[in-house]
N, C-alpha and C positions, 0 to 999 in steps of 0.2 A: 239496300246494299249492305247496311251494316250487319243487319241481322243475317242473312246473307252468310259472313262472312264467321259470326259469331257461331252458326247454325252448323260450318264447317270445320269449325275448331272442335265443336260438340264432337261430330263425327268420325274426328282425326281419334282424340282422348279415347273414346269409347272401344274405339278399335284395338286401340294400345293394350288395352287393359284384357280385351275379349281374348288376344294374343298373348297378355301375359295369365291370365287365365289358365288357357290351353298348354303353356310352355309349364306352370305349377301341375295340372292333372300328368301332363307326357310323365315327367321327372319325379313323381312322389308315390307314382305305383310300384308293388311292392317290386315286380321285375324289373323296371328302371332303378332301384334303390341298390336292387341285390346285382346289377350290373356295374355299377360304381363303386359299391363296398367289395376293397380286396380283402379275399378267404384268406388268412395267418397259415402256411401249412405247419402241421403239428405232428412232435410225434406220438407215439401211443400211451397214452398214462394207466388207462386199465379198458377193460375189454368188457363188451356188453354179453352178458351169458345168464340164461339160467340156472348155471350149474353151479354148484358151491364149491367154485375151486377161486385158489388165491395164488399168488407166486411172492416167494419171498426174497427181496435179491442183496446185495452187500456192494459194497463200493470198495475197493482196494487201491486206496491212493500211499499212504503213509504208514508205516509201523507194521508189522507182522506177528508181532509175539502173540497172538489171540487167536493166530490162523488155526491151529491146531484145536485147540478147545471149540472154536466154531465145528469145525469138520468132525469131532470126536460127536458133539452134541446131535450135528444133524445125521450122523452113524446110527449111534443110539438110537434116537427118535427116529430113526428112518425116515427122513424129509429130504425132498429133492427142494435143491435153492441155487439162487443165479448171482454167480461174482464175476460184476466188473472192474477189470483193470485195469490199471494204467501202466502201459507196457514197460516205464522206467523200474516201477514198481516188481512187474515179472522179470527184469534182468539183477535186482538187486536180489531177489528172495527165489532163485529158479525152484529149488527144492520147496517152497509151500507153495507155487503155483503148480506146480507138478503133483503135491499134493493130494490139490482140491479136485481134480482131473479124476486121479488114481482113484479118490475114495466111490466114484461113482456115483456119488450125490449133487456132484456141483456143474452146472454147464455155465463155461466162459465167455464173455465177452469183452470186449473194448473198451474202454474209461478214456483213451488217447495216448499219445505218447507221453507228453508235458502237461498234461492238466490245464491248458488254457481256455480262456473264454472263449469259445468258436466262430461267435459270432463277429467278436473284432478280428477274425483271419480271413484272407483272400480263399476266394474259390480252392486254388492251387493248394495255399496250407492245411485247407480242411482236409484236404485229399491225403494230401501226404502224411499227417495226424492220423486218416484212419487207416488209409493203407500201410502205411512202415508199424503202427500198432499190432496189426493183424498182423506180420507178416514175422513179426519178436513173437510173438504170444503163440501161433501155429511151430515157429521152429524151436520153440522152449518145450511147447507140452504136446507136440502132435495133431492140436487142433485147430483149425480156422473158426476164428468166433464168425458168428453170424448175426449179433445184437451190438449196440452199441448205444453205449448212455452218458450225453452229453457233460462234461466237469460243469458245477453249481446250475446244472441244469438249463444252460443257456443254449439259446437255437436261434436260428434264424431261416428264413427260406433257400439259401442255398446250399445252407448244411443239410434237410431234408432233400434236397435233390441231389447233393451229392452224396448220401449215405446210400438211397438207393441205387446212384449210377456203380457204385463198389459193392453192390449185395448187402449190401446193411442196413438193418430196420431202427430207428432212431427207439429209443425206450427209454419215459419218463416213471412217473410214479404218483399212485392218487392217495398213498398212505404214509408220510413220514413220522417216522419213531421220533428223530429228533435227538439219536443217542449219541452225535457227538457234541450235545453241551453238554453232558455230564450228568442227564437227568438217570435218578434211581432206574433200578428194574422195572419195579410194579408202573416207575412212571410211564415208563417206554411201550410196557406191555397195555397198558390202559388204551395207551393210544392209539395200537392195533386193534385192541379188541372193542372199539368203542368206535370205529369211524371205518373196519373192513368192510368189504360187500363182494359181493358174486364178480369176480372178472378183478378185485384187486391185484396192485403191484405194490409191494410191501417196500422200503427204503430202510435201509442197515448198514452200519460201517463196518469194518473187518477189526477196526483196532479202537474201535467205541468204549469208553472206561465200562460200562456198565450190560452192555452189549451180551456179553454171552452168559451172564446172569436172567436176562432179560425171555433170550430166545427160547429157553423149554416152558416159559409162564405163556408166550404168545403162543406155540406150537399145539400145549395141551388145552389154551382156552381156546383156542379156532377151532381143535378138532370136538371140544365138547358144542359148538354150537355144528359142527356139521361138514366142517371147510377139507377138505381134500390139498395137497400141496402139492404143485407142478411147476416144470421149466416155463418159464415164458415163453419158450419156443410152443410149448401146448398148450399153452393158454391164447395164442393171439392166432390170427386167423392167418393165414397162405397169404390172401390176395381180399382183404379186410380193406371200409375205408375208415378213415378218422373222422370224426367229426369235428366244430368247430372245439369242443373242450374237453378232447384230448382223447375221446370213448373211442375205440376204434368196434366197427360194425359189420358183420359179416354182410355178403354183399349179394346173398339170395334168401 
C-alpha cells in the first residue's frame, strides 16, 4: 500500500512538471513572446532609402534675431529646410514666420502651441496643442502645416494616434547638432557630418548662438560627400511604416 501510494505521488510530481514544461515551450516562442511585448508607437526619426538625400530642420521656440541670416543662408546656398514652430512663437514674430514661407525655402510645421511635454497631457490637450497650433500657423502664413515635432522630443502612444487622427505625421530626428549649448561651428558641423546617412533628419535651432555659422560648413560638407537637401515632406513616405527605432519603411 505504501508503495502504492508513494508510486502516485511519483505520478502526480511528474505530471506537474510535463505541464509546466509544455506551459514554458507554449510561452517562450518567439510568437507568444512578440504577443505579450507591446510595440512603443513611434514617430519617424529618418527614413530608410538609398538615395543620398537628408532634411534638415530647425526648431522655432524662443528668440528670432537669427531668423533672417538662417533664411538669407539657405537663399544663398539654395537648400530646402523644415521649421518647426511653436505657434506662440508665430504670433509673437508674424513677420519672420511669414518670412520663412515667402523665401520658398522653408516648409512649416508644428512645434505646439506652449511647448509642453505631451505626454503628461490628456488625449483632449494633445488635440487641442495641435489643432489650435495649426490653425495660428495656417491664418498667419497661409499654410496648414502637415508635420509636426514633439517639444524635448517627448511622445507617447496617444499622441501618435492623435497626430494622425488630425492629419499629422509626428517627426523626430536621428541627427542632433546639439547647437543650443553653445557648441562652436565646426563643433556642430562635425556632428552632422560625422554621424548623417541616406534618409537623415538633421535637428537645428532657429536662435542657436552658433547656428548659422555652423549651417553653410554642414550644407557644403554634405553636398561634397554627395547628399541632396529636401522637405521631409519628400523625404518620408505617403503611407510608410516605422519600425520599432524610429526608421520609417516604405511599405512595398
Amino acid at each position: 500500500m505504501k508503495f502504492l501510494v508513494i508510486r502516485k505521488r511519483a505520478l502526480v510530481a511528474a505530471s506537474i512538471v510535463a505541464i509546466c514544461l509544455l506551459l514554458l515551450v507554449l510561452f517562450t516562442t518567439p510568437l507568444a513572446v512578440a504577443a505579450q511585448v507591446k510595440t512603443r508607437k513611434t514617430p519617424i526619426y529618418c527614413v530608410k532609402t538609398d538615395e543620398k538625400k537628408v532634411a534638415i530642420s530647425f526648431d522655432a521656440c524662443w528668440g528670432a534675431d537669427k531668423t533672417d541670416s538662417v533664411v538669407a543662408c539657405l537663399t544663398e546656398l539654395d537648400v530646402k529646410a523644415n521649421y518647426f514652430c511653436v505657434s506662440s512663437w508665430v504670433e509673437k514674430y508674424p513677420d519672420k514666420a511669414k518670412l520663412l514661407v515667402r523665401s520658398g525655402k522653408v516648409e512649416i510645421g508644428t512645434h505646439s502651441v506652449t511647448h509642453p511635454k505631451m505626454s503628461k497631457l490628456s488625449r483632449d490637450k494633445q488635440r487641442e496643442e495641435l489643432v489650435s497650433s495649426c490653425e495660428v500657423i495656417e491664418k498667419t502664413v497661409g499654410v496648414k502645416p502637415k508635420l509636426f515635432r514633439p517639444p524635448y522630443g517627448d511622445y507617447d502612444d496617444k499622441l501618435i494616434e492623435t497626430c494622425a487622427e488630425v492629419g499629422l505625421k509626428a517627426i523626430q530626428w536621428d541627427v542632433d547638432t546639439l547647437d543650443w549649448k553653445g557648441l562652436s561651428a565646426q563643433a556642430i558641423a562635425s556632428r552632422v557630418l560625422e554621424r548623417a546617412k541616406e534618409g537623415s533628419i538633421v535637428l537645428m535651432h532657429n536662435d542657436g548662438e552658433h547656428t548659422v555659422e555652423a549651417l553653410p560648413l554642414i550644407v557644403l560638407g554634405l553636398r561634397k560627400k554627395g547628399f541632396e537637401f529636401v522637405w521631409i515632406s519628400e523625404l518620408i513616405y505617403e503611407n510608410g511604416v516605422v519600425d520599432g527605432s524610429g526608421r520609417q519603411l516604405p511599405t512595398n
